[in-house]
C-alpha positions in Angstrom: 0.0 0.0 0.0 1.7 3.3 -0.6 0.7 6.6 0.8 -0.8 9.2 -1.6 0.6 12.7 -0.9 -2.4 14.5 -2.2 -3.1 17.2 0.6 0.3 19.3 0.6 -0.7 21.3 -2.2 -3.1 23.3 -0.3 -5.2 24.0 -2.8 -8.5 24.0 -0.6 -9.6 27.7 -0.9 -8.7 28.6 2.3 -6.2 31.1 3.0 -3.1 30.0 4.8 -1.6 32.6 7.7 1.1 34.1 5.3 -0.9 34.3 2.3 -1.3 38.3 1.1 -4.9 39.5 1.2 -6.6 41.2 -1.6 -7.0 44.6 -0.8 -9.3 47.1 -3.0 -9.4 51.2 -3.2 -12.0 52.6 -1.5 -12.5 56.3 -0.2 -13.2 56.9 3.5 -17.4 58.0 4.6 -16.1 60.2 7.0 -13.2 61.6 5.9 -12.9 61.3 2.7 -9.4 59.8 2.7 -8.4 57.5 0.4 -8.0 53.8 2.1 -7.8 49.9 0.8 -10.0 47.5 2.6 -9.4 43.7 2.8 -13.0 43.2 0.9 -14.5 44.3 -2.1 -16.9 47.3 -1.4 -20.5 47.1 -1.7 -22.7 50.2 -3.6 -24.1 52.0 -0.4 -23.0 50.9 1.8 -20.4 53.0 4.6 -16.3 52.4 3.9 -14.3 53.6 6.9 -10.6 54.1 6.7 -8.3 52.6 10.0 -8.6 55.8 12.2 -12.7 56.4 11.3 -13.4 52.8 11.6 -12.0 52.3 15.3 -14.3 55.4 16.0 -17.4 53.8 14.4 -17.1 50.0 16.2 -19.3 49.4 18.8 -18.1 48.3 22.3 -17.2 45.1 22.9 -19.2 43.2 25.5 -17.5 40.6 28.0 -20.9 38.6 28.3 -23.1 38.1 25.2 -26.6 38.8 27.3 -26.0 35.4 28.8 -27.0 36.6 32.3 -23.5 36.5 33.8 -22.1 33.8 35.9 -21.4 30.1 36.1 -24.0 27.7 37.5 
C-alpha cells in the first residue's frame, strides 16, 4: 500500500496565515481619505478608513446577554 501525498498542495480555498490579502481602493465615509480595505466594497453601503473605523465600532461586550455567571 503506498501513501498518496495528495493534501500538501493546499489548494482548498482557504487562505493560509502568510498568504497576502486582496486589498481594494476605497474612499473613507467620514473623511474622505483615500483607504484599501481587505474586501470588495459594496454600492451603499459606509467604507471607513483605520482611524474612522476604530471610531465607528461598537463596544465590545464581555458577556453576550447570557445573564453572567457560572452555574
Amino acid at each position: 500500500m503506498s501513501y498518496d501525498d495528495s493534501g500538501s498542495g493546499n489548494d482548498s480555498g482557504g487562505r493560509g496565515y502568510g498568504a497576502p490579502r486582496e486589498m481594494h481602493k476605497a474612499v473613507c465615509s467620514d473623511c474622505g481619505k483615500e483607504c484599501e480595505v481587505p474586501f470588495k466594497p459594496t454600492e451603499g453601503k459606509p467604507v471607513y478608513c483605520r482611524d474612522c473605523f476604530q471610531k465607528h465600532r461598537k463596544p465590545r461586550r464581555d458577556s453576550y446577554g447570557g445573564g453572567g455567571g457560572r452555574y
